[in-house]
Phi, psi and omega in degrees: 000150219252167165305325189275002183319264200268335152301328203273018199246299191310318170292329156285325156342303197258358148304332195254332135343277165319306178299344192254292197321291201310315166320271157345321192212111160269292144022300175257011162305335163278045190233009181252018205253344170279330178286327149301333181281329204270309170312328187254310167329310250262290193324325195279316169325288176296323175281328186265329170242075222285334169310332170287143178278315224325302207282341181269293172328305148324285168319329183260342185295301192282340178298288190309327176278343175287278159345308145322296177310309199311325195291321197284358178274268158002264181289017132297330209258304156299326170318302215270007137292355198047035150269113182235358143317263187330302191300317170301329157247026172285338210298307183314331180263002150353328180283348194267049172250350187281330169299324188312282176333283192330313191265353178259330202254336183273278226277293192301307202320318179304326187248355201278159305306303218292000208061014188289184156233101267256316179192164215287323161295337170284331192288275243290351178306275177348272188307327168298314177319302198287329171316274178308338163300324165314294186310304192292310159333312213282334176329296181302316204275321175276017202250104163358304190287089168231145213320289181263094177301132153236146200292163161065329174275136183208139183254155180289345178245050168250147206214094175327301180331313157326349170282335188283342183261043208266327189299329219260323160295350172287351181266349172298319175270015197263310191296324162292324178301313187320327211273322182275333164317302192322295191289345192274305171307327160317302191307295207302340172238036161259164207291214170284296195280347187272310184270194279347287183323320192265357188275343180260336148318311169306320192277336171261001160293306170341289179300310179330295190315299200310281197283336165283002152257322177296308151301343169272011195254301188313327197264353178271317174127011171278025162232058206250349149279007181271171215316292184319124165293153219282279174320334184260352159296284188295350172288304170359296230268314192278331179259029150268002135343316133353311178296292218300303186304338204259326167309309193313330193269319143358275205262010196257302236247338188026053167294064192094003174335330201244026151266019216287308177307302186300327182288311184321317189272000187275305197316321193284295160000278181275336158313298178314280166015254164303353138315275172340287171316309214276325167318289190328296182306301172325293192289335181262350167299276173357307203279317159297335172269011154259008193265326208278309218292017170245358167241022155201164163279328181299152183261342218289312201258018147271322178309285198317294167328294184297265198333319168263012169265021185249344190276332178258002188247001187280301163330281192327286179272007154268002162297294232289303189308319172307333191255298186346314198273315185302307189291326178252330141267321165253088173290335164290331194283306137011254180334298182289319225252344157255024172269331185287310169308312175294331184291304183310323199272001179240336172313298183351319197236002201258132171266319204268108192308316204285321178293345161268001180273300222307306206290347197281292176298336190271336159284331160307312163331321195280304191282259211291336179082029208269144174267005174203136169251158182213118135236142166223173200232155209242129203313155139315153152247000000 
């Protein structure tokens, strides 16, 4: 069978999956949109790097939440046809959520980019994972309790006595933490083009991170005035999960790859950015609507009011924020674009050829760091 054999067979699988979920639930069809992302990267992957696991690992990641869906479809559906045989031995497969976990939280972090293993102890770290993943599936799949209840379905391999192994799931998350340690010792002994790479796994842990605290503040209740619902956090929150495949192809594929800085510093930016604005905005509705409020009842012409002071403080503080960010994380870019900006304004007045090459090389030295300069000027004729 050819590269496109068995990804283009798994992806269509779950494309049909997929198609059953959307059927079924139209209501929750955009939830299909992270298992799709991890489905189609996996494919571009696996077909263009068929030697990298990375895309085969992708491909199995979105398969299994597809699968997942297709199972949380099913066995309601048969229960409510009264097949509860069928439906009962659908229930065992609730577990596969623990290979899923495993291959986003283990499996990549371990292997990312090259499909590699950092050392022959890490590989052998790797096969214990797969060990312990097994074991724990088995856990899952076999446990009275299981994620989806349905009346009348009871699965046939369920085996009380699993409770007593309950402790043995704690390893799981110890093994994922082991495993993004992996990438931090990864960086730290890779080339230039290798930390290219891993800055874009950083930047969707960046994003991941941002909403998945802003939802967990929520869900603690320390947002609990803010625009957002509880719930639209977490819609949020699963679809920047979306970010992670779409960086992995990124840096697999070394597509735009050496723009990694400039997207980090827009991210960083415009995240404080927007943080801000909403401080702002919050705060001058609140304030205006008690300073207005012995002369309307309406809220309206404080909202109206705060929109345009977010509207005029929006330049002003995505300069001030944009140098902030330059001057404390990219301090050489900082550093080059005001040696050039200081270099133009004095070109303006410099006559003497010889004083303008010396000043030409000492910026290019600066700015860029080159390991040899050359110029040259090209005679009258």
């Amino acid at each position: 069978m050819n590269r496109y054999g068995w990804p283009t067979g798994i992806a269509a699988t779950s494309v049909l999956g997929g198609l059953i979920i959307a059927v079924n639930r139209p209501a929750d069809a955009w939830l299909l949109l992270v298992p799709f992302t991890y489905i189609v990267v996996g494919w571009l992957l696996a077909t263009r790097r068929p030697g990298n696991p990375i895309g085969w690992l992708c491909l199995a990641a979105g398969a299994l939440f597809l699968a997942l869906g297709v199972q949380e479809q099913l066995v309601p559906w048969l229960a409510a046809h009264g097949h509860f045989g069928a439906a009962g031995w659908l229930l065992p497969l609730s577990g596969l959520w623990v290979p899923a976990v495993a291959i986003l939280g283990i499996h990549l972090p371990l292997r990312f980019p090259d499909g590699k293993a950092l050392s022959r102890n890490w590989e052998v770290f790797a096969h214990g994972c797969s060990a312990l993943t097994a074991v724990v599936f088995a856990l899952a799949a076999t446990d009275p309790r299981s994620l989806l209840e349905v009346r009348n379905v009871h699965n046939p391999l369920a085996l009380h006595v699993v409770r007593y192994f309950s402790p043995v799931y704690g390893l799981l998350p110890l093994a994922i933490l082991l495993s993004v340690a992996s990438l931090v010792v990864r960086y730290r002994r890779a080339d230039g083009l290798q930390r290219l790479q891993l800055r874009w796994i950083a930047l969707s842990g960046l994003i991941v991170g941002v909403f998945f605290i802003s939802s967990l503040l929520q869900a603690l209740g320390f947002l609990q005035g803010s625009v957002l619902l509880s719930s639209e956090f977490d819609m949020l929150t699963f679809v920047s999960y979306g970010a992670i495949p779409v960086t992995i192809a990124i840096a697999v594929l070394r597509y735009r790859l050496y723009e990694i800085d400039r997207i980090l510093n827009r991210a960083i930016v415009y995240l404080t950015l927007t943080g801000l604005l909403l401080g702002t905005y919050a705060g001058s509705v609140v304030l205006l609507g008690i300073a207005l409020q012995p002369l309307t009842q309406q809220s309206d012409l404080a909202i109206a009011a705060s929109t345009l002071i977010v509207a005029a403080v929006f330049q002003p503080a995505r300069r001030r924020i944009q140098n902030v960010v330059n001057r404390r994380f990219f301090r050489s870019r900082y550093d080059a674009q005001r040696t050039i900006e200081a270099f133009s304004s004095r070109l303006r007045d410099q006559v003497d050829l010889d004083a303008l090459n010396a000043d030409l090389r000492a910026v290019v030295a600066e700015a860029l760091q080159p390991s040899q300069i050359s110029l040259w000027l090209r005679e009258r004729t």
